[in-house]
C-alpha positions in Angstrom: -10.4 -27.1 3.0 -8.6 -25.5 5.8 -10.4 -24.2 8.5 -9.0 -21.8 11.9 -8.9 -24.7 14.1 -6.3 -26.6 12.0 -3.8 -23.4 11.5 -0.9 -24.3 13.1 0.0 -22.5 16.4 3.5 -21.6 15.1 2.3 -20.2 11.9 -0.7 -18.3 13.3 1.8 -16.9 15.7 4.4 -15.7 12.7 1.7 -15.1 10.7 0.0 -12.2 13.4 3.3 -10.9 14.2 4.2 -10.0 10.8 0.9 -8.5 10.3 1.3 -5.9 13.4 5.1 -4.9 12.0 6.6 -7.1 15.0 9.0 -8.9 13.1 12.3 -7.3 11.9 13.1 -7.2 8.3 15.4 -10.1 8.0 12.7 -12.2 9.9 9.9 -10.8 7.9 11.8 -11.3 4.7 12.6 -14.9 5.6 8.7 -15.1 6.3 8.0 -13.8 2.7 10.3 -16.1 1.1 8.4 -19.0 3.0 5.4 -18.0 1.4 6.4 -18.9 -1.9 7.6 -22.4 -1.2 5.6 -23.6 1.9 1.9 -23.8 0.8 0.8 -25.0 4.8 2.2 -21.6 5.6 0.6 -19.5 2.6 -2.5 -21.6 3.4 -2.9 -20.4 6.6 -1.6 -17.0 5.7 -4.5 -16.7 3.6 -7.1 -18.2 6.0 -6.1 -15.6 8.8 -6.5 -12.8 6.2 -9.9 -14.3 4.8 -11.1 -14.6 8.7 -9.9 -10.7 9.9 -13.4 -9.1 10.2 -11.8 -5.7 11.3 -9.7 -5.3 7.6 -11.4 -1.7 7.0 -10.1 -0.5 10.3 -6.7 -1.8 9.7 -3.6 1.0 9.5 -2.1 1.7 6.1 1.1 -0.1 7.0 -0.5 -3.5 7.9 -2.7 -3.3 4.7 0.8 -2.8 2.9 2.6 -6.1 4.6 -0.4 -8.1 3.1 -0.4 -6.1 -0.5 3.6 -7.7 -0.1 2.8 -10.8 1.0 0.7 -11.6 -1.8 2.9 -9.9 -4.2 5.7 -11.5 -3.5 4.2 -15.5 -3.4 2.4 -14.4 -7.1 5.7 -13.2 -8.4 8.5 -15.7 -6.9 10.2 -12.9 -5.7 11.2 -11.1 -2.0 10.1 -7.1 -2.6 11.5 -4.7 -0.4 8.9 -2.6 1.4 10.9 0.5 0.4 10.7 -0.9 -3.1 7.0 -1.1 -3.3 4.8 1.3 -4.8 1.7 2.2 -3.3 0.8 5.0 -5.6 1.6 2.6 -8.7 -0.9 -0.3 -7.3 -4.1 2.8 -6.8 -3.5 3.8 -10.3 -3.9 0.2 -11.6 -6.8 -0.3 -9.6 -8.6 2.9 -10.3 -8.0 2.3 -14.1 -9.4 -0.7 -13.8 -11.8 0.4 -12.0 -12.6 3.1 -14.4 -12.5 0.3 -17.7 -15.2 -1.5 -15.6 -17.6 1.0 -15.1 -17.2 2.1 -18.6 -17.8 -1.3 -20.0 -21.0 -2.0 -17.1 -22.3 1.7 -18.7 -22.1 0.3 -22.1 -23.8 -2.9 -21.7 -26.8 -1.5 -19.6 -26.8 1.1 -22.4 -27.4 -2.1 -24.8 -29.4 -3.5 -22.4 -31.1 -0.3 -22.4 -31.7 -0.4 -26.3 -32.5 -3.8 -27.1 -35.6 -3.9 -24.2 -37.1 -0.7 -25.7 
């Protein structure tokens, strides 16, 4: 298991820059495409997201890099941050969302019924 003292000091370094926007597209797309291939790099990736304790207080724009990040190493493929759909990704969660609510109303509802 990887742990923050074993990150390497290059990738933390790539790693924060491209969180905070620092990085310009062609080195933040060469970045993304390292993700799906290098699994040190999307190892540590993932431990320096896992280990950010001020996530709720991030902006909207660094939130975004990591909803691409993750996109793009699950899917193979480099998306564009112009491509990307914020609005599509809310109404896939909140429908979800929705579905699981539903179904947690049903089975307490059975719960509910069976106990009585």
């Amino acid at each position: 298991m990887k742990t923050l003292e074993s990150i390497s000091f290059q990738n933390f370094e790539l790693i924060d820059e491209y969180l905070n926007g620092k990085l310009t597209s062609v080195e933040s797309q060469t970045l993304l495409r390292r993700l799906t291939i290098d699994h040190e790099l999307r190892e540590d990736f993932d431990l320096v997201v896992e280990m950010s304790t001020d996530m709720v207080s991030w902006p909207i724009e660094k939130k975004n890099r990591i909803r691409i990040a993750f996109a793009t190493r699950h899917s193979k493929a480099v998306v564009s941050q112009s491509k990307a759909s914020l609005a599509k990704d809310l109404v896939a969660y909140g429908t979800a969302t929705i579905a699981a609510a539903g179904l947690l109303v049903f089975v307490s509802g059975l719960f509910v019924f069976f106990a009585s």
